[in-house]
matplotlib code that plots the C-alpha trace (Angstrom):
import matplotlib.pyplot as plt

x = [65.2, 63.9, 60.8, 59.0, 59.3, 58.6, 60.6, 60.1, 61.1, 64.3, 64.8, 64.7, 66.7, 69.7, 69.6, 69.7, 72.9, 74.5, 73.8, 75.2, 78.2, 79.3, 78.7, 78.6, 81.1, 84.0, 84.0, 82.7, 85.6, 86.7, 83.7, 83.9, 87.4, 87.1, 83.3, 81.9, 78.0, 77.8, 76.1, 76.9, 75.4, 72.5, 71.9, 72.3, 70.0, 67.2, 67.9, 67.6, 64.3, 65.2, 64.8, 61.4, 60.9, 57.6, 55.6, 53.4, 54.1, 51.0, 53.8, 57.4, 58.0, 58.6, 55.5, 57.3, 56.0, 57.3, 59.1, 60.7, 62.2, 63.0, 65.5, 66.4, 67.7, 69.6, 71.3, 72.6, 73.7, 75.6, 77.9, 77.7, 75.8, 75.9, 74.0, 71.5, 70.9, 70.1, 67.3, 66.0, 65.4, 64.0, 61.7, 60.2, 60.7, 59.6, 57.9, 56.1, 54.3, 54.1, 52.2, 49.9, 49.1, 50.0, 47.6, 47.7, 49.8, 52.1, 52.4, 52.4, 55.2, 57.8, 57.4, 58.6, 61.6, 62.3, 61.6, 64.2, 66.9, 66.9, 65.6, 66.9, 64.6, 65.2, 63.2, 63.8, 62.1, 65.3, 65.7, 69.2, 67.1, 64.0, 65.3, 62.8, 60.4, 59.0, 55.8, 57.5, 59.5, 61.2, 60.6, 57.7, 54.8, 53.4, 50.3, 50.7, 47.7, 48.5, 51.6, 53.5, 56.9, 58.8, 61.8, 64.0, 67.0, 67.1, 69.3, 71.4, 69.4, 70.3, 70.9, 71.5, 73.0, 72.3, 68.4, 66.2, 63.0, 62.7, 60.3, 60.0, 57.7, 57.2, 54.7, 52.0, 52.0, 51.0, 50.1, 52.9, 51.2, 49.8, 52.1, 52.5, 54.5, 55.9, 57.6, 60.5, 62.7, 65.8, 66.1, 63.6, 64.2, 65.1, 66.4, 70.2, 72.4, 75.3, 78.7, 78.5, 79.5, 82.1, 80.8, 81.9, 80.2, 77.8, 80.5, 79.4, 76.1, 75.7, 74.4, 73.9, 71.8, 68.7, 68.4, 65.2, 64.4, 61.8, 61.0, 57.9, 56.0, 52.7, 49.7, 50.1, 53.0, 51.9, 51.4, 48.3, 45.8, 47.5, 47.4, 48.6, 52.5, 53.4, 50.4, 53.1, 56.0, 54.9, 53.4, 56.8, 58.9, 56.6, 57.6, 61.2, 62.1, 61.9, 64.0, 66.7, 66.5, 67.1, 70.1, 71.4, 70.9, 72.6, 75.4, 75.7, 75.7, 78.6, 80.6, 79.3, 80.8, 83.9, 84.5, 83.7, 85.9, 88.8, 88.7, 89.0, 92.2, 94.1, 96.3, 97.6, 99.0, 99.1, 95.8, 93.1, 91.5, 88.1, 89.4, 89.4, 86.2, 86.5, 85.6, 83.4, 80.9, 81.7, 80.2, 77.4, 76.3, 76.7, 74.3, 71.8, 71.0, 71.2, 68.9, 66.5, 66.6, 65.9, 62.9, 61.5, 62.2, 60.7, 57.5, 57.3, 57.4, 54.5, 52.3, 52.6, 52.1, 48.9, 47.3, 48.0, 49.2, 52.7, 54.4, 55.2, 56.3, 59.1, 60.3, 61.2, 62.8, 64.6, 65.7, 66.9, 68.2, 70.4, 71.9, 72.6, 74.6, 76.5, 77.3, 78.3, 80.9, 82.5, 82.8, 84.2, 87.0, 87.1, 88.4, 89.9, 92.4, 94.5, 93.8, 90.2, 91.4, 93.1, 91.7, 92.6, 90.0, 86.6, 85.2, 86.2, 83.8, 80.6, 81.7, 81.3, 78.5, 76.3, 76.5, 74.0, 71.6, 71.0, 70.4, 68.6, 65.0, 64.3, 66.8, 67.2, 65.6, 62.8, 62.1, 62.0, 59.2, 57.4, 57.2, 56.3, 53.7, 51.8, 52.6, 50.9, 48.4, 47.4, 47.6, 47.3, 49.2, 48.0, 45.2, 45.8, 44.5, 41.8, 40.2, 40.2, 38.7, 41.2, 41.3, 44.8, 46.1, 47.9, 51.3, 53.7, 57.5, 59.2, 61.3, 64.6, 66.8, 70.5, 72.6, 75.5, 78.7, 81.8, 82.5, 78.9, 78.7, 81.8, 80.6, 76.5, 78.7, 80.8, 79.6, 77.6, 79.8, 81.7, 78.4, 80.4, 83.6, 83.0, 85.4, 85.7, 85.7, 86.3, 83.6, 81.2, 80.5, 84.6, 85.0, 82.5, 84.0, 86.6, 84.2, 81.9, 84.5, 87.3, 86.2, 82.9, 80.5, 76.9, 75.0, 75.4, 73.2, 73.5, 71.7, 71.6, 71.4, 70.3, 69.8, 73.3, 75.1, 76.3, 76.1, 76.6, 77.7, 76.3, 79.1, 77.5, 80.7, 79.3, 77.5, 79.2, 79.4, 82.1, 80.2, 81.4, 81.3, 81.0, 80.5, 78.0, 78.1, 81.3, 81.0, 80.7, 82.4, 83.5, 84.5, 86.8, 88.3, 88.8, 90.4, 92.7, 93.7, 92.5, 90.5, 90.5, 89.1, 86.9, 85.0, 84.1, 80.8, 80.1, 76.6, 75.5, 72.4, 71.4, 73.5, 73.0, 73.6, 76.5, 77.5, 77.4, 79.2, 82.2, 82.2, 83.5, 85.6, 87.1, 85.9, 84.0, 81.4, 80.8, 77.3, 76.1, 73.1, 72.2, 70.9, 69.2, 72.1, 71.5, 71.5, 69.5, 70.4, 74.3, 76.8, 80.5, 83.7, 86.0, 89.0, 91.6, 90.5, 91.3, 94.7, 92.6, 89.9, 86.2, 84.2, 80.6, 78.3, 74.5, 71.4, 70.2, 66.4, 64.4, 63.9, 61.5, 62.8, 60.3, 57.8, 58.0, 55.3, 52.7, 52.1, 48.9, 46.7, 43.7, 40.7, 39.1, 35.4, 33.3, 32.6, 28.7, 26.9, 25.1, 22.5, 20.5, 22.2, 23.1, 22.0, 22.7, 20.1, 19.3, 18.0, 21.0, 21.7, 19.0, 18.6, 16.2, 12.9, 13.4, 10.5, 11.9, 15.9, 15.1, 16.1, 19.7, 22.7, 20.2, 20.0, 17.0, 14.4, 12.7, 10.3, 7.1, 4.3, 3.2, 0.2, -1.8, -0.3, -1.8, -2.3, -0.2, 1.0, 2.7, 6.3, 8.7, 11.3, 15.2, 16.5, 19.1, 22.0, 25.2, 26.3, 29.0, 29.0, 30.9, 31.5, 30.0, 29.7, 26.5, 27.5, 28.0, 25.2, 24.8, 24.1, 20.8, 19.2, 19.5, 16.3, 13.1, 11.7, 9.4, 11.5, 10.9, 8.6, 7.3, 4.4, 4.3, 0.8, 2.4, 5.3, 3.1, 1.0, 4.9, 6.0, 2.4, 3.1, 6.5, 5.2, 2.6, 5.4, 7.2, 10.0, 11.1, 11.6, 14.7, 13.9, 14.7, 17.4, 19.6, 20.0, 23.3, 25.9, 28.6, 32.1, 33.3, 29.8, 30.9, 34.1, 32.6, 30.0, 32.5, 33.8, 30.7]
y = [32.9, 33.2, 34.9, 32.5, 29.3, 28.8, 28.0, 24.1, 24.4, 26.1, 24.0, 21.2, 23.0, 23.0, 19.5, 18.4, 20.9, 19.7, 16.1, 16.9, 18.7, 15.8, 13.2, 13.6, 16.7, 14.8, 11.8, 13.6, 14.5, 11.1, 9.4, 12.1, 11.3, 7.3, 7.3, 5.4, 4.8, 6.5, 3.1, 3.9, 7.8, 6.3, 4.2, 6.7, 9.0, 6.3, 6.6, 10.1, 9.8, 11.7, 8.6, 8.9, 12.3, 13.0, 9.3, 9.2, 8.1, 5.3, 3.7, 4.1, 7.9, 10.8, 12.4, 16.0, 18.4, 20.0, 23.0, 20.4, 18.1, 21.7, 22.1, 19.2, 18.8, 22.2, 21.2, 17.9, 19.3, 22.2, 19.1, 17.5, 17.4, 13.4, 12.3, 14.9, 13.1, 9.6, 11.7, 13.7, 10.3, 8.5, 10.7, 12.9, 10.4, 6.8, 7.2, 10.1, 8.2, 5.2, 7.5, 9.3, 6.1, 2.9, 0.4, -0.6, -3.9, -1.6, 0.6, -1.9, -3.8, -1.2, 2.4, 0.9, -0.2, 3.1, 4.9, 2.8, 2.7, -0.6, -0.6, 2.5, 3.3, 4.3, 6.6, 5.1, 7.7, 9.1, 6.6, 7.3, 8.5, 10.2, 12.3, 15.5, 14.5, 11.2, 10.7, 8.7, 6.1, 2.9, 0.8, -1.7, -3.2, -6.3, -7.7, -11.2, -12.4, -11.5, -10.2, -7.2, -8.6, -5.3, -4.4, -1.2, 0.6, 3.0, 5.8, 7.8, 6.3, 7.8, 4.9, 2.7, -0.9, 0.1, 0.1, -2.2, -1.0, 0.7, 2.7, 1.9, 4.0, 2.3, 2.7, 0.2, -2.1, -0.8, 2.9, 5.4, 7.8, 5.6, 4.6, 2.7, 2.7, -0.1, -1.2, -3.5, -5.5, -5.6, -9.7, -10.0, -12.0, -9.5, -6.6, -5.3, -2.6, -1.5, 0.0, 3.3, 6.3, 8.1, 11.4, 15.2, 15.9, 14.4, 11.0, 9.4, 9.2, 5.4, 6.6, 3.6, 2.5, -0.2, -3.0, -4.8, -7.8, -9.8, -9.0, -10.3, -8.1, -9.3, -7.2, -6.0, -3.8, -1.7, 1.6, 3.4, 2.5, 1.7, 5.2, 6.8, 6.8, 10.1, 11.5, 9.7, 11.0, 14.6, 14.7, 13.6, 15.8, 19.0, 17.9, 16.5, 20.3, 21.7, 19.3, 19.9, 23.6, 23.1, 21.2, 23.6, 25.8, 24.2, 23.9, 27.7, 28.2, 25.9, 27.8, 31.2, 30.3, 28.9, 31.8, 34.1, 32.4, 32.3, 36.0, 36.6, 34.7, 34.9, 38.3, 39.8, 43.9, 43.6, 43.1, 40.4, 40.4, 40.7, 44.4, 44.7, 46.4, 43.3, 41.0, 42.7, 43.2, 39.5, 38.6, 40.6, 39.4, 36.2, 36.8, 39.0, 35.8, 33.2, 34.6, 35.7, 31.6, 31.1, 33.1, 31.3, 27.7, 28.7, 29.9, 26.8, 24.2, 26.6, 26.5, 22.5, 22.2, 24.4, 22.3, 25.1, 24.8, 25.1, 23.6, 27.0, 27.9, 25.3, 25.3, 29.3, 27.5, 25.4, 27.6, 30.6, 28.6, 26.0, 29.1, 31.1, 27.6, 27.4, 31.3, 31.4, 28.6, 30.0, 33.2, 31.3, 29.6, 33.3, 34.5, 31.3, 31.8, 28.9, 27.4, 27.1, 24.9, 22.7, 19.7, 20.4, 23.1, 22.0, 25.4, 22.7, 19.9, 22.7, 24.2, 20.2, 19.2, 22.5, 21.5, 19.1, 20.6, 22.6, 19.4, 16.5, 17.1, 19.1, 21.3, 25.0, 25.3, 22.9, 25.0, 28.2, 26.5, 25.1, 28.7, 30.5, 28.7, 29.6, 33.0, 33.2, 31.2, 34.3, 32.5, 34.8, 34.1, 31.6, 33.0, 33.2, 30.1, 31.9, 32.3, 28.8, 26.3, 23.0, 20.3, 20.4, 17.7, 18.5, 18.5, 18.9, 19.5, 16.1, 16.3, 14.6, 12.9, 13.0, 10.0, 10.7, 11.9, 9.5, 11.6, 11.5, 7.7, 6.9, 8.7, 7.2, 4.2, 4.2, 2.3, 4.8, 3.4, 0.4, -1.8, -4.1, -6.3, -10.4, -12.2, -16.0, -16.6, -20.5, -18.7, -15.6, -15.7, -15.6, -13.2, -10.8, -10.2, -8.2, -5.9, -5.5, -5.3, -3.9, -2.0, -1.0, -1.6, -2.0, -2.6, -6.1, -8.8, -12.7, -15.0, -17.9, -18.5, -22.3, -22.2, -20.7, -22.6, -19.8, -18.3, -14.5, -11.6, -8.1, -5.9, -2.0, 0.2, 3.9, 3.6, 0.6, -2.8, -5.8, -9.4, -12.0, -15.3, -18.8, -22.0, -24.4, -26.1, -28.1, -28.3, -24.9, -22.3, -20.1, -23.4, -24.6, -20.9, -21.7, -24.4, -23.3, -19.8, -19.7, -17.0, -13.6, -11.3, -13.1, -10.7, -6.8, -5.3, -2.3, -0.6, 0.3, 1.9, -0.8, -4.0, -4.8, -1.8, -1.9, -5.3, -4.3, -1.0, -2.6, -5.6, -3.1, -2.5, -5.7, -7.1, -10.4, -12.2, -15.1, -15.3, -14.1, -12.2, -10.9, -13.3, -12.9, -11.9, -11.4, -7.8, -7.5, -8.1, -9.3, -10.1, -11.5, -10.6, -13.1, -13.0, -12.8, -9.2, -7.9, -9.7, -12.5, -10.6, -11.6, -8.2, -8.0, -5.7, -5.2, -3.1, -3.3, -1.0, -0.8, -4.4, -7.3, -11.2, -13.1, -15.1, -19.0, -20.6, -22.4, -25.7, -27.3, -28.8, -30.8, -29.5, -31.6, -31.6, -29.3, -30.8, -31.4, -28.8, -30.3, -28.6, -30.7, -33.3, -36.7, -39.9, -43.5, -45.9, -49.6, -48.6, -46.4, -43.5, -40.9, -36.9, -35.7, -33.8, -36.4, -38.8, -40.4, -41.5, -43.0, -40.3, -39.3, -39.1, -39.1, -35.8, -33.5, -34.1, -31.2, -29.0, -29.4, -26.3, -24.1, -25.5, -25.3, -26.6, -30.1, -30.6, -33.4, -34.4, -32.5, -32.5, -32.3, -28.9, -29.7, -29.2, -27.1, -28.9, -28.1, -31.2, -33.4, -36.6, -39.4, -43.0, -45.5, -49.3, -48.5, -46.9, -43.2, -41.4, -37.7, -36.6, -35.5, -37.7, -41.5, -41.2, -42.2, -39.1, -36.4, -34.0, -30.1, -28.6, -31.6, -33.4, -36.7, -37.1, -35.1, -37.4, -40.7, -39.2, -38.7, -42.1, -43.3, -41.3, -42.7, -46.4, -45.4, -44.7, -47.4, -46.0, -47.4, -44.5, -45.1, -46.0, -43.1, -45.6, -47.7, -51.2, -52.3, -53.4, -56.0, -54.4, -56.6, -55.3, -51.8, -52.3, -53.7, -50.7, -48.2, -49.4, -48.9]
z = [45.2, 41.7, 41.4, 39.1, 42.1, 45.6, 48.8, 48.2, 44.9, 45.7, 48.4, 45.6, 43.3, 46.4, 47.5, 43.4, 43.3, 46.0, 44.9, 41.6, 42.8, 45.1, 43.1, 39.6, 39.1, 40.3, 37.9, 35.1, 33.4, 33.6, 32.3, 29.4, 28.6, 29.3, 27.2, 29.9, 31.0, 34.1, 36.1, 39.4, 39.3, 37.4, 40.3, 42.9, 40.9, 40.8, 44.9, 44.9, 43.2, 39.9, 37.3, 38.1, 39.2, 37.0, 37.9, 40.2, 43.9, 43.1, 41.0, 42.5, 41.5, 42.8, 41.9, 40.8, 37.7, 35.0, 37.1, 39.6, 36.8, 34.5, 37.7, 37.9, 34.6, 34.7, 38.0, 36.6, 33.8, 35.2, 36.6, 33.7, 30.6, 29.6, 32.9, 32.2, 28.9, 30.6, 33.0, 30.0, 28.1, 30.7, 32.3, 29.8, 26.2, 28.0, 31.3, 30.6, 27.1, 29.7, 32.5, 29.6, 27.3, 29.4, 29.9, 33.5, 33.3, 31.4, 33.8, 36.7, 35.0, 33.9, 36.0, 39.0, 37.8, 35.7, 38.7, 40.7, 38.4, 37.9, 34.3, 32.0, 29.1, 25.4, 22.5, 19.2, 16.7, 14.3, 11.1, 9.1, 6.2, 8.9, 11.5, 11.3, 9.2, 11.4, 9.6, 7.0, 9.0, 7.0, 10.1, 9.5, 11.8, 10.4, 12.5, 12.6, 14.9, 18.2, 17.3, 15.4, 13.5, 13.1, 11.1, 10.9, 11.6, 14.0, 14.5, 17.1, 20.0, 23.8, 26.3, 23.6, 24.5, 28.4, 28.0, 29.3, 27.3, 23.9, 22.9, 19.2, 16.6, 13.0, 10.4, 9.9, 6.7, 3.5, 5.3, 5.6, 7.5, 10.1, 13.0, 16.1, 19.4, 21.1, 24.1, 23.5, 26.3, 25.3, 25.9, 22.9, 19.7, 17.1, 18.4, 18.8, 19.3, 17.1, 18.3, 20.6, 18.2, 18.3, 19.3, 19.7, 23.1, 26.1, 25.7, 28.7, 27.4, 25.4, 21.9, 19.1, 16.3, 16.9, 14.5, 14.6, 12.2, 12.5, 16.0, 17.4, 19.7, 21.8, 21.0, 24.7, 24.1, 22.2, 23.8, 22.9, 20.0, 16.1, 15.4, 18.0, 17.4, 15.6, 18.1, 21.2, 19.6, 19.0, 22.3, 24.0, 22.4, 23.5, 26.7, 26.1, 24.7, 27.7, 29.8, 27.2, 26.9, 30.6, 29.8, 27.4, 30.6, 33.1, 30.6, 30.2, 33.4, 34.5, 31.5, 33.1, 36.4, 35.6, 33.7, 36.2, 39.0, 36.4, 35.5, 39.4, 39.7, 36.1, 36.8, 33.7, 33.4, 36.9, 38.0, 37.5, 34.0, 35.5, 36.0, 31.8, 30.2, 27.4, 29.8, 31.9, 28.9, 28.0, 31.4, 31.7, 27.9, 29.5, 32.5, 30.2, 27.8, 30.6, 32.9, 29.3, 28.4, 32.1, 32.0, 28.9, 29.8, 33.7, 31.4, 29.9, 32.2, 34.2, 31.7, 31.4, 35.0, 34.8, 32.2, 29.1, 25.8, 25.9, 22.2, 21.0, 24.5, 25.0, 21.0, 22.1, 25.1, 23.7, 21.0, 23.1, 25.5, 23.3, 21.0, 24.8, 25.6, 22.2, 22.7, 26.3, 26.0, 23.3, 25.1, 28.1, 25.9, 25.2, 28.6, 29.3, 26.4, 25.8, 28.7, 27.5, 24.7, 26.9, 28.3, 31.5, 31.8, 31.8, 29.4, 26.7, 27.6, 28.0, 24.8, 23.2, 25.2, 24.2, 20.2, 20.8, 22.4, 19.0, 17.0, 19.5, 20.1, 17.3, 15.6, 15.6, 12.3, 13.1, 16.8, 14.2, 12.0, 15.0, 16.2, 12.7, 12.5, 15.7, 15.1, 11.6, 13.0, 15.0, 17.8, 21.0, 24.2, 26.8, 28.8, 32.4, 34.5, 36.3, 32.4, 31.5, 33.7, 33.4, 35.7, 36.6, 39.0, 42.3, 42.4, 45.6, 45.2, 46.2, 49.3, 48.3, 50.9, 49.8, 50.6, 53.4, 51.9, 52.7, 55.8, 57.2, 56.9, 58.8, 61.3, 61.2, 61.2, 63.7, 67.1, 69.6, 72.5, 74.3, 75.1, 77.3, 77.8, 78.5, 80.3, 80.6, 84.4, 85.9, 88.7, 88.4, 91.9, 92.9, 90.2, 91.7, 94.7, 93.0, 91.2, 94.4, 97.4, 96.1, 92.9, 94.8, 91.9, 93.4, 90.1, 89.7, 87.7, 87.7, 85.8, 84.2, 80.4, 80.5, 76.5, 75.5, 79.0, 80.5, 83.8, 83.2, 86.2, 84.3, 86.2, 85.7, 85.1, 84.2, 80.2, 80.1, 81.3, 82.5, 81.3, 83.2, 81.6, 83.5, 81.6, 82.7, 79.5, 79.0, 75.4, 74.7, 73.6, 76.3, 78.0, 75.1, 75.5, 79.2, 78.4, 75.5, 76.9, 80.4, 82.2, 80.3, 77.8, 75.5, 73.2, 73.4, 72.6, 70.7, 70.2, 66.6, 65.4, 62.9, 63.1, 59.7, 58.0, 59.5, 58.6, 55.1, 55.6, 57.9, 54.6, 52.1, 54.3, 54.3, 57.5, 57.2, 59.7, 61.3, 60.6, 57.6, 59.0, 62.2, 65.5, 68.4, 71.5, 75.2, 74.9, 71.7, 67.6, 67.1, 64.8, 65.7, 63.4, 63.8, 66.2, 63.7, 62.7, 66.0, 67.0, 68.6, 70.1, 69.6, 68.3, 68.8, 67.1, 69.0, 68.4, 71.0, 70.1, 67.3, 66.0, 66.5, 66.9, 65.1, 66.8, 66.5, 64.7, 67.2, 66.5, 65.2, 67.9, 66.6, 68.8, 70.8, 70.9, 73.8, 76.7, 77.1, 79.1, 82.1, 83.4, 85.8, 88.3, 87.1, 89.6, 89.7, 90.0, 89.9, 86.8, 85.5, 85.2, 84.8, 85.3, 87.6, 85.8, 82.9, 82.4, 79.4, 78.8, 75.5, 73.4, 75.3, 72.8, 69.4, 67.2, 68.4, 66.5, 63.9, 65.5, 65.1, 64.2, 67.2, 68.6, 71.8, 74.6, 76.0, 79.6, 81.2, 84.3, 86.6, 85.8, 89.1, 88.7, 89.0, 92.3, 93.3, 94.8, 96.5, 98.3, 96.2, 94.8, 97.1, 96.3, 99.0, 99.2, 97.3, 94.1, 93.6, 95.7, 96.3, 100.0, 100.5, 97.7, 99.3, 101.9, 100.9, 103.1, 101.0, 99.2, 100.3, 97.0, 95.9, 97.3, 97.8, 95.7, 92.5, 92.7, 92.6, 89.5, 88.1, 88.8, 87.0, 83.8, 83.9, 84.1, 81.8, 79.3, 79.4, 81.5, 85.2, 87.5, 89.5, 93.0, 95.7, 97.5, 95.4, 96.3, 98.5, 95.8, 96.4, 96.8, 93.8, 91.8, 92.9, 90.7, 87.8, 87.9, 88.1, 85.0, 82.9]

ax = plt.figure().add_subplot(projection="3d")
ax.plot(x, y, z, "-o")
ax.set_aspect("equal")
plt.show()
C-alpha cells in the first residue's frame, strides 16, 4: 500500500485496475489502430461510476475527491491512454465548472446524465490562433436580449462530434478581456463539428474543431456571472493538471511494466537481458522518476482535497510527471529493441500516447512559467491543515461494484435448479396412482386453477417437482395439446434468480419469448420460450421470491350517506309516529336551529326520561307495536299525575300526544300503513 492513501483508497485503486485490465486493455489496441470512440467502455465506465466520479451523490455521482479520481485516471490510463482522455475531460473540464458554478436547473439538468454516461461533455477553450494565451479569444458573445449569438472557431477539442454539451468560453463584445462560459447542446442551431484529426497518439479519443456561427444561446446557459469565464477556465485547468499528470502516470507505468516482463523473457548471450547491467540501470531510472512523479501528483490532489492552494503544486505534477512519461517509453522501446518499434508491441502506442501529455493542458513551458512565478513570488509551502482553519467538505472513497466478467454471468445466469416437469394427463387423479402406489411419493398436492382451467397434481420428487396437468377447460391450451399429441411432457420448469434479467441475458443469446415481459405463474414470476427452441419442448423460466404482483385497482363506490343514529325508541300511533320524551315533532328532519346565548334556565314541566327497552318490535293486526308499551296501565318511574301535566303541556302546544293503545286497524288499512 502506498504510504500517502488509505486501505479504501487502495481498495479503489484495485477494483479500477481490474476494471481496466478486463475491459479496456483488450480492445485498446484495436480502437488505437481502427481510431474509434470507445462507446461501449464509455458506457460501462458511466456504470462503474467513473464519468461522474467527483459529483456529488445528491446528483447521480459518485461523490469521490481529488485522490480517488488522481487513481482513477492513472489506472485507466495504464490500459490505455485515449479512454483516460474522455474521463479527464468530463470529470475535471465540464462537471467539475458545472458542480462549482452551476445554477441549480443547470445542475439538475445535465450532471445526472454526465454522471451516467448517457451525455459526454466537451471543453472548448484552444482557438487556432489562442491556445495558451486564452484571454484574447476570437470567439464572440453578442447579448441579444435574452440571448447570446456566439461565433468562433474552436480548436482541437476532446470528445469532439461525440459530445452532448460544450462548454464554450468567448469574449464579450467590444471587451477583449472580459469573457463568458457557456453550455451548449450539441442539437442547437449554430454549432458543428469538423472532421476528427489525424493524430499521432490517444487515437481513440474523438478530437475536432467547433464551429459556431450565429448560435443562439438562452441567458440560462451561461455558467457563472459575464465575467467569470477566464476565472472558469483557469480554475479548471488547476484541477484538469492533475488528472493528466496522472495520465502521463499511468502511461509510464504500463511502459515500465511491459518492459520489465520483456527483459525477464527475451534471452540473448545466453541468459535473459534483465541479467545485463545496461538494463538494470535503465529500470531502476525508470522506477526512480515514476515513483518521484507519483509522489508529486499524490501531493497534489491532497492538498485539493484539504481545501489548500494547490496551482503550483499540480503544474510540478504535471510537469515531472509528463517528461517521466515521454522518458520512460522511450527507454522501453529501448529494451524492447526492434520489437519496440513494431506495432505488435504495445511500448509503441505508450511511447505515442505520452507526447501529449506534454502539450494538452498547459504545455511544458507554460507549467515552467506557472511555477516561476510562485517561486519569485516568495511564496512558502502550504501550511499544514491543522494551521489554517478551512471548511473542507467530507469526502468518503466510493465503493465501486464491477460488473461480472463473461464467465461470472453465465454462471449468475444459469437456472439455480429443475423447478418442475408438467405433464398433460387426460386424469390427475388416475395419473396419481402411479406416483403414490408404485413410485411411493407421499407429498402430493391437488388443486384446482378455476381461472387458468386446469386441475393440477403437485407430485414432490426430492428439490424438485412432477406437475401434473388435467384440462377442465376444453378450449385451452393443455387441452389442444391433449388433443394434438396426447398425454406427455408438456413444458419444464427452471428456477432463476430474477426472471427478467434473465430474459434479457438468454435474448442475446438468441433465444426469444413468448411474452415480452414477465406474468404472474402458479409458482411465482414466469416467462415461456417457445417450443421450437428446445425440439418441441415448452421451457419455463420462474422466480419464484423476491417480487410483488401488483395490486388491482379497486373500483370507485359512491358512498352512501350514514344511517341516522337513533337513540330513543320510535312508536306508532293514531297520530304517527313519534319518539318517546318528545313533546314536539314539528321540527323532525329540519336543520337545527343556531344556538341561542347562555341564559338561565326556565322552569317547565316535567319532561318524562326515555325508557330503556329490550323487547322487539312485532307486527299485529294493529300496526307495528312494541311489547310492553300497548297497556294503558301506569308505567314504572313515571307517575300517573307528571304524565297528565305532560300530556297538558303537549295540548297546550299544539301537539296531540299519541294515545297509550292504538286503535284496531283494518287488515286492508294495515297494508296501506305499512306502505307509508
Amino acid at each position: 500500500m502506498h504510504v500517502l492513501l488509505t486501505e479504501d483508497q487502495e481498495l479503489f485503486r484495485r477494483t479500477v485496475r481490474e476494471f481496466a485490465e478486463r475491459e479496456i486493455a483488450p480492445v485498446a489496441a484495436e480502437h488505437d489502430e481502427n481510431e474509434t470512440f470507445p462507446t461501449a467502455n464509455v458506457r460501462k465506465m458511466g456504470e462503474l461510476g467513473l464519468m461522474g466520479l467527483t459529483v456529488p451523490t445528491d446528483f447521480g455521482g459518485a461523490g469521490a475527491g481529488p485522490v480517488e479520481y488522481a487513481l482513477a485516471m492513472e489506472e485507466i490510463a495504464r490500459a490505455d491512454a485515449a479512454h483516460s482522455v474522455i474521463l479527464s475531460v468530463q470529470n475535471s473540464l465540464v462537471c467539475e465548472p458545472i458542480v462549482k458554478y452551476g445554477s441549480d436547473e443547470q445542475k439538475s439538468d445535465y450532471l445526472r446524465r454526465l454522471s451516467s454516461g448517457d451525455m459526454i461533455g466537451a471543453f472548448c477553450l484552444s482557438e487556432p490562433q489562442s491556445g495558451s494565451d486564452a484571454r484574447h479569444m476570437q470567439t464572440k458573445a453578442v447579448r441579444d436580449g435574452d440571448y447570446y449569438v456566439l461565433n468562433g472557431t474552436k480548436n482541437w477539442i476532446s470528445n469532439g462530434g461525440e459530445a452532448g454539451l460544450y462548454l464554450v468560453f468567448a469574449s464579450l463584445e467590444g471587451e477583449e478581456d472580459r469573457s463568458a462560459a457557456f453550455l451548449v447542446e450539441y442539437w442547437r442551431f449554430g454549432i458543428r463539428c469538423g472532421p476528427k484529426e489525424k493524430k499521432l497518439g490517444i487515437r481513440a479519443s474523438a478530437t475536432t474543431q467547433v464551429f459556431l456561427q450565429d448560435c443562439r444561446v438562452p441567458i440560462g446557459s451561461r455558467l457563472g456571472e459575464e465575467d467569470d469565464g477566464f476565472k472558469i477556465a483557469m480554475a479548471s485547468l488547476d484541477a484538469g493538471r492533475i488528472g493528466i499528470a496522472a495520465q502521463a502516470l499511468g502511461i509510464a507505468q504500463a511502459a515500465f511494466d511491459a518492459s520489465v516482463a520483456y527483459a525477464k523473457v527475451r534471452q540473448a548471450f545466453g541468459q535473459p537481458i534483465s541479467e545485463f547491467q545496461g538494463i538494470q540501470f535503465m529500470l531502476a531510472d525508470m522506477q526512480v522518476r515514476i515513483e518521484q512523479s507519483r509522489l508529486l501528483v499524490y501531493q497534489a490532489a491532497l492538498l485539493e482535497a484539504r481545501g489548500l492552494p494547490f496551482a503550483k503544486e499540480s503544474s510540478m505534477a504535471k510537469l515531472s510527471a509528463s517528461e517521466t512519461a515521454m522518458w520512460v517509453t522511450t527507454k522501453a522501446i529501448q529494451i524492447h529493441g526492434g520489437y519496440g518499434y513494431s506495432r505488435e508491441y504495445p511500448v509503441q502506442r505508450y511511447f505515442r500516447d505520452a507526447k501529449i501529455t506534454e502539450i494538452y493542458e498547459g504545455t511544458s513551458e507554460i507549467q515552467r512559467m506557472v511555477i516561476a512565478r510562485h517561486v519569485l513570488r516568495g511564496e512558502r509551502p502550504a501550511k499544514a491543515p491543522a494551521e489554517i482553519p478551512v471548511e473542507v467538505p467530507e469526502i468518503k472513497t466510493p465503493v465501486l461494484t464491477l460488473p461480472p466478467t463473461p464467465e461470472e454471468l453465465k454462471q449468475q445466469m444459469a437456472p439455480r435448479k429443475l423447478h418442475h416437469v408438467a405433464v398433460a394427463v387426460d386424469n390427475v387423479d388416475e395419473a396419481l396412482k402411479f406416483y403414490r402406489e408404485t413410485l411411493g411419493l407421499e407429498e402430493i398436492t391437488v388443486m384446482n386453477l378455476e381461472d387458468r382451467g386446469l386441475r393440477v397434481g403437485l407430485v414432490k420428487a426430492g428439490p424438485s417437482e412432477v406437475e401434473l396437468l388435467e384440462p377442465l377447460d376444453p378450449e385451452g391450451t393443455v387441452a389442444r395439446f391433449l388433443d394434438r399429441r396426447g398425454p406427455g411432457l408438456h413444458h419444464i420448469c427452471f428456477e432463476v434468480e430474477d426472471v427478467e434479467k434473465s430474459m434479457r441475458y438468454y435474448e442475446g443469446k438468441g433465444a426469444t419469448f413468448i411474452d415480452p415481459v414477465p406474468r404472474p405463474g402458479a409458482v411465482g414470476l414466469v416467462s415461456f420460450m417457445p417450443p421450437t427452441l428446445a425440439d418441441g419442448v415448452l421451457v419455463e423460466l420462474a422466480q419464484t421470491s423476491g417480487y410483488t404482483f401488483p395490486e388491482a385497482e379497486a373500483e370507485a363506490v359512491e358512498e352512501e350517506a350514514p344511517a341516522p343514529v337513533i337513540t330513543k325508541p320510535i312508536l306508532r300511533g293514531a297520530a304517527g309516529y313519534t319518539r318517546h320524551g318528545l313533546v314536539d315533532t314539528s321540527s323532525w328532519g329540519r336543520p337545527a336551529p343556531e344556538p341561542e346565548a347562555e341564559s338561565e334556565p326556565a322552569t317547565s314541566a316535567w319532561e318524562p326520561p326515555a325508557l330503556a327497552i329490550h323487547t322487539p318490535i312485532v307486527r299485529g293486526a294493529g300496526g307495528y307495536t312494541r311489547h310492553g308499551l300497548t297497556s294503558g296501565a301506569p308505567t314504572e318511574g313515571w307517575p300517573a299525575q307528571d304524565r297528565a301535566a305532560a300530556s297538558s303541556a303537549s295540548s297546550a302546544s299544539g301537539v296531540e300526544s299519541a294515545p297509550a293503545t292504538a286503535p284496531a286497524i283494518e287488515p286492508a288499512a294495515a297494508d296501506d300503513a305499512a306502505g307509508e
